[in-house]
C-alpha positions as CSV (number, residue, x, y, z in Angstrom):
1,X,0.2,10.5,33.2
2,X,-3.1,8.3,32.5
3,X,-0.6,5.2,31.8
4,X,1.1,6.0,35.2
5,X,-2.2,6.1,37.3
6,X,-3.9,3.3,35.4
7,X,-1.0,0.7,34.6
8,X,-3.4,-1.8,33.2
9,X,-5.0,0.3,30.7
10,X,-5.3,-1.8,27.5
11,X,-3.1,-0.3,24.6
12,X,-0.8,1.3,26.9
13,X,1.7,0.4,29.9
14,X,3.7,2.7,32.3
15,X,6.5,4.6,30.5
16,X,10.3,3.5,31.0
17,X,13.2,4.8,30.8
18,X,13.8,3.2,27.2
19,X,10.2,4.2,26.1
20,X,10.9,8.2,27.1
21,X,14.3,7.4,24.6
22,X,12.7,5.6,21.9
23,X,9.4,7.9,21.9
24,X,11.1,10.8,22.2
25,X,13.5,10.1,19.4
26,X,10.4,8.9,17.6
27,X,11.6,5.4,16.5
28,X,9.2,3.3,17.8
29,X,8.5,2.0,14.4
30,X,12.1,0.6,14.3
31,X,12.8,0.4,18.4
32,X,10.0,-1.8,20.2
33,X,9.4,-0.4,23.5
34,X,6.2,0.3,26.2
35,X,3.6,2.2,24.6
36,X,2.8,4.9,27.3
37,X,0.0,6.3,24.4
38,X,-1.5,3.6,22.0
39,X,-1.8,6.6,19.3
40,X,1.7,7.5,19.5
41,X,2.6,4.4,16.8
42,X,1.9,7.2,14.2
43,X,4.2,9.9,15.2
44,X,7.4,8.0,13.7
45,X,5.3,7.0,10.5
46,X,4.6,10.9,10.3
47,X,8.2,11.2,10.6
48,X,9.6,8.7,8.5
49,X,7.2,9.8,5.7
50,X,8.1,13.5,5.7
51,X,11.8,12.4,5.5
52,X,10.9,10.5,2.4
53,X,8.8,13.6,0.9
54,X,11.6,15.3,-1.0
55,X,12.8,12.3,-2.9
56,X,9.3,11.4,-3.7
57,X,9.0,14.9,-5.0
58,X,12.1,14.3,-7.0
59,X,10.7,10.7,-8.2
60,X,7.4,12.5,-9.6
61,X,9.3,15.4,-11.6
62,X,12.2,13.1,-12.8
63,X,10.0,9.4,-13.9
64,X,6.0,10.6,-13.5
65,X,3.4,9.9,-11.3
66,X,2.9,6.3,-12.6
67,X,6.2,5.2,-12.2
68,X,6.8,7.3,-8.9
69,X,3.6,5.2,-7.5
70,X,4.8,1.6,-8.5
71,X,8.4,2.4,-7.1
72,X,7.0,2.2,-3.9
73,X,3.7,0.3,-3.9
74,X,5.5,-3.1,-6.1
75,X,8.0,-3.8,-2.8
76,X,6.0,-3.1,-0.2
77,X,3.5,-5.6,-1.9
78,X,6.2,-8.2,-2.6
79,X,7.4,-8.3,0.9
80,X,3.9,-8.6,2.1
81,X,2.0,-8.9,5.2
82,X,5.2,-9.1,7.1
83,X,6.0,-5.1,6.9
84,X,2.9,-4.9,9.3
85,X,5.1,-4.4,12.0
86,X,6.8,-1.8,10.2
87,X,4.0,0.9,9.5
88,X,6.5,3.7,7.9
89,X,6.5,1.0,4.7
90,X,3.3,-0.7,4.9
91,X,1.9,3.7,4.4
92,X,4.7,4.8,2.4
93,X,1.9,3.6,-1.1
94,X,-1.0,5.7,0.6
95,X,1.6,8.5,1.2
96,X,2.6,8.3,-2.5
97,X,-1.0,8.5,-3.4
98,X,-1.9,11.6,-1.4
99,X,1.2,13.2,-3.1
100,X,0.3,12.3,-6.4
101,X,-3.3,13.1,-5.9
102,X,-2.7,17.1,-5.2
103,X,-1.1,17.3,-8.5
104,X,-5.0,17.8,-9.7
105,X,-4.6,21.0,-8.5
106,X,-2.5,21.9,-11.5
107,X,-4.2,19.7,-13.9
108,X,-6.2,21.3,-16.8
109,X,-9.8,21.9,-17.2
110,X,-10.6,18.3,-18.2
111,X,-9.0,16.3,-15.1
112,X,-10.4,18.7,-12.7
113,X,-14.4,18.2,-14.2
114,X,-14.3,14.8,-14.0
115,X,-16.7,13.5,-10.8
116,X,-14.3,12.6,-8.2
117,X,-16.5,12.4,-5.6
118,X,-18.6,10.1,-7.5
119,X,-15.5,7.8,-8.8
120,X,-14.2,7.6,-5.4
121,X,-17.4,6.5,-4.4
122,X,-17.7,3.6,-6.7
123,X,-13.5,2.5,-6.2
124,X,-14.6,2.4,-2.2
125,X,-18.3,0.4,-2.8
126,X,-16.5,-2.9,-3.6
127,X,-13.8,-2.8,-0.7
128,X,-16.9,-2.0,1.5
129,X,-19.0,-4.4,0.1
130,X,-15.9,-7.1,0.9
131,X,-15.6,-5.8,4.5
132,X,-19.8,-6.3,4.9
133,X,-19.8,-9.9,4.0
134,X,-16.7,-10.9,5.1
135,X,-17.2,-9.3,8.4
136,X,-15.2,-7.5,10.9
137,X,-12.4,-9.8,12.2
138,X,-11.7,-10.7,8.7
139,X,-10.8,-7.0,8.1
140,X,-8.5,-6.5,11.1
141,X,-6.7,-9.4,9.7
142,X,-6.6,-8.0,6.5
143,X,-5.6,-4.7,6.9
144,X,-2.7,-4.9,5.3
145,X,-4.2,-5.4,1.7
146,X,-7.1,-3.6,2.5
147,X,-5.0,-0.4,3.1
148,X,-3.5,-0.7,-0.1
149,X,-6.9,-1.3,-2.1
150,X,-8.1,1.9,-0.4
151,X,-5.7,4.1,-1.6
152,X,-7.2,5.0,-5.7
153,X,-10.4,5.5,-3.2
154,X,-8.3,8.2,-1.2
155,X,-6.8,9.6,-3.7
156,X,-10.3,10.4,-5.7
157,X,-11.3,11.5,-2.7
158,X,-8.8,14.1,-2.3
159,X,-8.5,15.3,-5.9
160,X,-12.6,15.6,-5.6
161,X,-12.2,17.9,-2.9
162,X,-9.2,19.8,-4.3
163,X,-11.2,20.6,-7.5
164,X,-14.4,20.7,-5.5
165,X,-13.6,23.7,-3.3
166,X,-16.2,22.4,-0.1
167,X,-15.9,25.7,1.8
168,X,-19.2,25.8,3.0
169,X,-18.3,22.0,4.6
170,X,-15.1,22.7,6.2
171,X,-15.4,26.6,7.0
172,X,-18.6,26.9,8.8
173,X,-20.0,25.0,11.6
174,X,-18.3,23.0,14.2
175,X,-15.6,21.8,11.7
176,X,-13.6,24.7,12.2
177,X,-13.7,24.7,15.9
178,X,-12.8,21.0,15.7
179,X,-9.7,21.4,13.7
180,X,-8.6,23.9,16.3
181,X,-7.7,21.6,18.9
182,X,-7.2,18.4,16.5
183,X,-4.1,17.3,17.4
184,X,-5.0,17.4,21.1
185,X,-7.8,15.1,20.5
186,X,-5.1,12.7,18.6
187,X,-2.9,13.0,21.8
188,X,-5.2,12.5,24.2
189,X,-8.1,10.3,22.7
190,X,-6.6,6.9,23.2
191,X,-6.4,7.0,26.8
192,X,-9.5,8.3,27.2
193,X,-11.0,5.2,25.1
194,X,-9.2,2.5,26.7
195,X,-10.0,3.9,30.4
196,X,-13.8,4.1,29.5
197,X,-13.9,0.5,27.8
198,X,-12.4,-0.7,31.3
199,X,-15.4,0.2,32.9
200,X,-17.7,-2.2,30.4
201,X,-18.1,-5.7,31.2
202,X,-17.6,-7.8,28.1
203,X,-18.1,-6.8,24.6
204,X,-20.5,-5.9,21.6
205,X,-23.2,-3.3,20.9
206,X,-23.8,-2.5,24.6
207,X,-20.3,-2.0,25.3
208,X,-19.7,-0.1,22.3
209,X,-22.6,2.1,22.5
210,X,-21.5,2.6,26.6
211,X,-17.9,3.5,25.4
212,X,-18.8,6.2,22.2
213,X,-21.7,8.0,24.7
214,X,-18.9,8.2,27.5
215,X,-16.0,9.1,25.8
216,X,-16.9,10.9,22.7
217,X,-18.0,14.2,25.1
218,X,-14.6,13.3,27.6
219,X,-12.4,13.3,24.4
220,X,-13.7,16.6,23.3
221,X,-13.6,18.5,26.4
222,X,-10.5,17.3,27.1
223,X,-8.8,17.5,24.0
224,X,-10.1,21.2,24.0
225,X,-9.1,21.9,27.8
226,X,-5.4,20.8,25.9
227,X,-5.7,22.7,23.3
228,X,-6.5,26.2,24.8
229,X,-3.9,25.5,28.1
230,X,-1.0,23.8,26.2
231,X,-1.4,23.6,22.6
232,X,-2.8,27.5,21.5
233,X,0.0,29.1,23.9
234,X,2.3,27.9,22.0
235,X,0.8,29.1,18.1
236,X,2.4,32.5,18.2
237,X,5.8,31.6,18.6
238,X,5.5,28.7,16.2
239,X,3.9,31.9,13.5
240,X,6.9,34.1,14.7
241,X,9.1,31.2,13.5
242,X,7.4,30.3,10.3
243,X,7.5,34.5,9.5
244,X,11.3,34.9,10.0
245,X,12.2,31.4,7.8
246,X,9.1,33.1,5.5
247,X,11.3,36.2,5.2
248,X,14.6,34.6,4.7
249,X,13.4,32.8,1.6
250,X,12.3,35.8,0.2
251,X,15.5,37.3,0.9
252,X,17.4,34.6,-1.1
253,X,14.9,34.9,-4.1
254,X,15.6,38.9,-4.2
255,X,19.2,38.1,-3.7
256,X,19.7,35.7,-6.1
257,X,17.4,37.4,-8.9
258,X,19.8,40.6,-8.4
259,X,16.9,42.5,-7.0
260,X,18.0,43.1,-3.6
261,X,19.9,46.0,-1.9
């Protein structure tokens, strides 16, 4: 609706007929087509990845972590820079990471006391150190490697708080209420962004400051106005259908253990 009313909005343009058909089949990483939502570049990565889940499941139990993980980083680091335009494979290592990662959940006593907090903090210091002195606009055009160099960072990072149990963190205070309406706020934030940076004039820490103070509270309200109108109406039948698949698998298990009927 926002790209409709403001057809200039940077990051966006007015949806098509071919963007409702490529967005709504979610191939926009394949398809090119107007962007109605800059954000929405994600939702066929999502997509793409989860299709790939099960065989990298089946790549971890049948060749190991280590192999599973150079499978997939090694080609996407031979072709290079070029996959940039092709985000399903330029993620598909970080994915692989984050997979690999929550096996520390099963790991004996020994992985899970290592400090992965502090590890991940020292595998991140010299990618942000780079960033510092190199500066900004040599980052956005390195993203590509950069991503990749992140990902033993990320994947500390999630063991440490697999192993780390931060309850007091993410169950108390305004965490929780934020993760209620979460995907609203990835809907709607990019919009929001680009229409308040309109009303700047020119760039740097004036214009930055301008756009966070403005849109920070107008992504947050909004994204919960979505989330309580749109979004939460929805939850119970989404429960109601994750019970009834819930129940049918534990039908199969009785059946086929002989302990059913």
């Amino acid at each position: 609706m926002i790209a409709v009313l403001v057809p200039s909005l940077p990051l966006s343009e007015p949806p098509t007929p071919r963007s409702l058909l490529v967005y709504g089949l979610m191939l926009q990483d394949l398809v090119a087509a107007p962007a109605p939502n800059g954000a929405f570049w994600s939702i066929a990565v999502e997509a793409g990845l989860y299709l790939l889940f099960p065989l990298l499941l089946l790549l971890r139990r049948k060749i190991g972590a280590v192999v599973t993980l150079a499978v997939v980083t090694v080609p996407v680091m031979v072709l290079g820079p070029p996959t940039a335009g092709r985000y399903t494979v330029e993620l598909a290592p970080l994915f692989t990471v984050g997979l690999l990662a929550a096996g520390v959940v099963h790991a004996g006593d020994r992985i899970r006391g290592l400090p992965w907090y502090g590890l991940s903090a020292l595998a991140a210091a010299p990618i942000l150190t780079l960033i510092g002195i190199r500066g900004p606009e040599w980052a956005v055009s390195h993203y590509f490697w950069l991503d990749l160099a992140t990902g033993p960072a990320i994947a500390m990072f999630l063991a440490a708080v697999a192993t780390r149990s931060p309850s007091r963190l993410l169950n108390h205070g305004p965490l929780p209420l934020l993760g209620g309406f979460s995907y609203s706020l990835y809907l709607i934030h990019m919009p929001i962004v680009a229409l308040t940076h309109t009303l700047t004039t020119g760039s740097g820490p004036a214009a930055f400051g301008f756009t966070v103070a403005v849109a920070l509270p107008l992504c947050l309200l909004s994204a919960h106005l979505l989330a309580t109108f749109c979004e939460t109406p929805s939850r119970p039948a989404v429960e109601n259908v994750r019970s009834v698949s819930g129940r049918g698998r534990v039908l199969r298990v009785r059946f086929r253990s002989g302990s059913c009927g």
